[in-house]
C-alpha positions as CSV (number, residue, x, y, z in Angstrom):
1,X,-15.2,-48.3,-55.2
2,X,-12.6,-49.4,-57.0
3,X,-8.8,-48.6,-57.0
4,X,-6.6,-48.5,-60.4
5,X,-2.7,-49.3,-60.0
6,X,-1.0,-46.2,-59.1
7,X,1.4,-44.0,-60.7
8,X,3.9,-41.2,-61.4
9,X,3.9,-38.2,-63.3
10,X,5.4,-35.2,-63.2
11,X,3.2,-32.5,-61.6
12,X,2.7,-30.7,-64.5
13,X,1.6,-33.9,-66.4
14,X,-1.3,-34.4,-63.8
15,X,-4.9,-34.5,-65.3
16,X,-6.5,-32.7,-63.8
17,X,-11.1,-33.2,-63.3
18,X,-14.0,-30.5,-62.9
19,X,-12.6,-29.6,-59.4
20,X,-9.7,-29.6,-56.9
21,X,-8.5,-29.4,-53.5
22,X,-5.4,-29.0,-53.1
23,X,-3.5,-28.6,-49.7
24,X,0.1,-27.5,-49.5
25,X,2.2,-29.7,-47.4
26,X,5.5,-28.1,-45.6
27,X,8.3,-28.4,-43.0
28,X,11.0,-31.4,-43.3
29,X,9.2,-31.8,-46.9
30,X,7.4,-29.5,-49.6
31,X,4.4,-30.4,-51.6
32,X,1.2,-31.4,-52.1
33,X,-2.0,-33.3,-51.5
34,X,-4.7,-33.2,-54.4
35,X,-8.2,-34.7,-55.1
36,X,-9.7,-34.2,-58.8
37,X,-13.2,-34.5,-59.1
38,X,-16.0,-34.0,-61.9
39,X,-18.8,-31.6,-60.9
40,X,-21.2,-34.5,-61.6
41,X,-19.6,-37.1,-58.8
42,X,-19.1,-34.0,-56.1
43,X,-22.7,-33.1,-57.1
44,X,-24.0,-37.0,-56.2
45,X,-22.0,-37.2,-53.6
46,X,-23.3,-34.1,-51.6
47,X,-27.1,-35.2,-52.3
48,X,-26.1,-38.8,-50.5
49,X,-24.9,-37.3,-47.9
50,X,-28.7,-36.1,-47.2
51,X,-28.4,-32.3,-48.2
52,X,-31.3,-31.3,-50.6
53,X,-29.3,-29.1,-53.0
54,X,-26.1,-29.7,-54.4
55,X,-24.6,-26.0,-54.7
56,X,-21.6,-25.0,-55.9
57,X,-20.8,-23.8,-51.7
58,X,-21.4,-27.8,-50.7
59,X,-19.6,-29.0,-53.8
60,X,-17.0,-27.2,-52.9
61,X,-16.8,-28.3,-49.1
62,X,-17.0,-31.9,-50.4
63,X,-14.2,-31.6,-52.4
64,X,-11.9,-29.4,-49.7
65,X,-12.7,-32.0,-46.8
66,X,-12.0,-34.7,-49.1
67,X,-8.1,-33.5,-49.7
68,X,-8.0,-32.2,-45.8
69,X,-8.7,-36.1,-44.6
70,X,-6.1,-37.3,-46.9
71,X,-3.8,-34.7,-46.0
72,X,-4.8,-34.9,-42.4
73,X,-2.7,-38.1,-41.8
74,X,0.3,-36.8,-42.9
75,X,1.6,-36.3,-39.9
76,X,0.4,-39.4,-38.3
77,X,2.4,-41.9,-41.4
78,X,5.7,-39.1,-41.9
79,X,5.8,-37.7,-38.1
80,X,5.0,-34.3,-36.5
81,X,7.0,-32.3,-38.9
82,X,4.6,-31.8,-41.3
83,X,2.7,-28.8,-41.5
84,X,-0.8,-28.5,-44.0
85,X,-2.1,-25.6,-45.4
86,X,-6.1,-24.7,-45.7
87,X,-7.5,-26.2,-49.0
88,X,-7.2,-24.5,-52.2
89,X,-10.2,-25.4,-54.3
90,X,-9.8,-24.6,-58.2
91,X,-12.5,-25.2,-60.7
92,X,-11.8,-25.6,-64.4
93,X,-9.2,-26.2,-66.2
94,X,-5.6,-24.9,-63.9
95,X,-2.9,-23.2,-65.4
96,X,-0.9,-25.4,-63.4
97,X,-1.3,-27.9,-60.5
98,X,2.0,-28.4,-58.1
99,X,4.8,-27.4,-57.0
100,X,8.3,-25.5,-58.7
101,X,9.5,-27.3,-61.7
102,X,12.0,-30.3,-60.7
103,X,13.1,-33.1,-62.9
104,X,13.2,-35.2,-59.3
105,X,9.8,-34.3,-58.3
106,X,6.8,-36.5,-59.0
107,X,3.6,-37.2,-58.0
108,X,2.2,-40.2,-57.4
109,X,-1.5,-40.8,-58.7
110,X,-4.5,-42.7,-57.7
111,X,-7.1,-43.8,-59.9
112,X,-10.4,-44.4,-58.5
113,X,-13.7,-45.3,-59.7
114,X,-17.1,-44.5,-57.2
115,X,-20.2,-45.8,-58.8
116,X,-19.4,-44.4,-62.2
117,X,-17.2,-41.4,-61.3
118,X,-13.9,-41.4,-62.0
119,X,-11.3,-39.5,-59.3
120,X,-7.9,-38.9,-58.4
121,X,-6.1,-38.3,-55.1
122,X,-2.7,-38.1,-55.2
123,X,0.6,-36.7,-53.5
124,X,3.9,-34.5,-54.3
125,X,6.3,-34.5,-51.9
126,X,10.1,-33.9,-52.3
């Protein structure tokens, strides 16, 4: 695997891949957790991990528990007053991904690279 420098955007500037998960992140801060993913990594991914379809249900569970561990430690590296919501998984191009609109938002961006599959977790928070 390998890891680009990270980065900021806006959250509306975020490129966005084939699929998302997205968790909602509230109490002493608002925002969000996201992984983008192309159909074709998620696809490879659930058929190492020994299943003998990849269908759009197990794609989809691959890409949800992938922005739940992230989110998951949350509380753990900001303390207990964080609370997470149930993933959102979006497919497709989003009308938006984030929060409301706020010049002094941003979201920071991680580039990563498994095998040949480009992804991106990243965080919003205020």
């Amino acid at each position: 695997m390998d890891i680009a420098p990270t980065f900021l955007v806006a959250p509306e500037e975020i490129a966005v891949g084939g699929f998302r998960g997205i968790i909602g992140i509230s109490g002493e801060r608002k925002g969000f957790v996201f992984v983008s993913a192309p159909r074709t990594m998620l696809r490879h991914l659930v058929l190492r991990l020994g299943e003998k379809e990849a269908d759009d249900a197990l794609i989809q569970d691959v890409i949800g528990e992938e922005a739940n561990t992230i989110s998951g430690n949350a509380p753990r590296m900001f303390g207990p007053g964080f609370m997470i919501s149930v993933p959102l998984i979006v497919e497709g191009p989003p009308q938006r991904i984030g929060i409301q609109r706020d010049e002094d938002i941003m979201a920071y961006v991680i580039p990563v690279r498994w095998n040949t599959f480009p992804f991106q977790p990243g965080v919003s928070l205020t």
